[in-house]
Residue, then its C-alpha position, 0 to 999 in steps of 0.5 A: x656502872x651509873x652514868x657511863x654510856x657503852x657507845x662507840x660513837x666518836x671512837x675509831x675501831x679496829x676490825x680485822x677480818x672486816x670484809x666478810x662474815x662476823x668481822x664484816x657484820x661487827x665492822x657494819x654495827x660499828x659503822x651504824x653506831x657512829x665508831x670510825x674504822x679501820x678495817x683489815x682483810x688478806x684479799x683486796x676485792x672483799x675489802x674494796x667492796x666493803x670499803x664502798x659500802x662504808x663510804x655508801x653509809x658515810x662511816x670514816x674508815x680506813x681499809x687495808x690489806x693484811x696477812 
């Protein structure tokens, strides 16, 4: 693949399961790599402080809950 760059950067990501463990990990790489998210989790506390931690860095994103 010649010239074709593999970045996220300018892109919007869905993560689900992005307020702990390796969803939570992938979503902060995502984050650092310039991707906008959106990040689901069934419990609102981990995905609030999740949220806080993107909004920290500056990452767009938008958090909500799903089951």
């Amino acid at each position: 693949m010649s010239g074709v760059e593999n970045s996220v950067a300018g892109h919007v990501v869905i993560v689900t399961g992005g307020s702990k463990g390796v969803g939570r990990g992938i979503a902060l790489h995502l984050a650092r790599n310039g991707a906008t998210l959106v990040i689901t989790a069934r419990r609102s506390e981990a995905l609030e402080a999740m949220a806080a931690e993107l909004e920290a860095i500056g990452t767009p994103h938008l958090a909500t809950t799903l089951n």
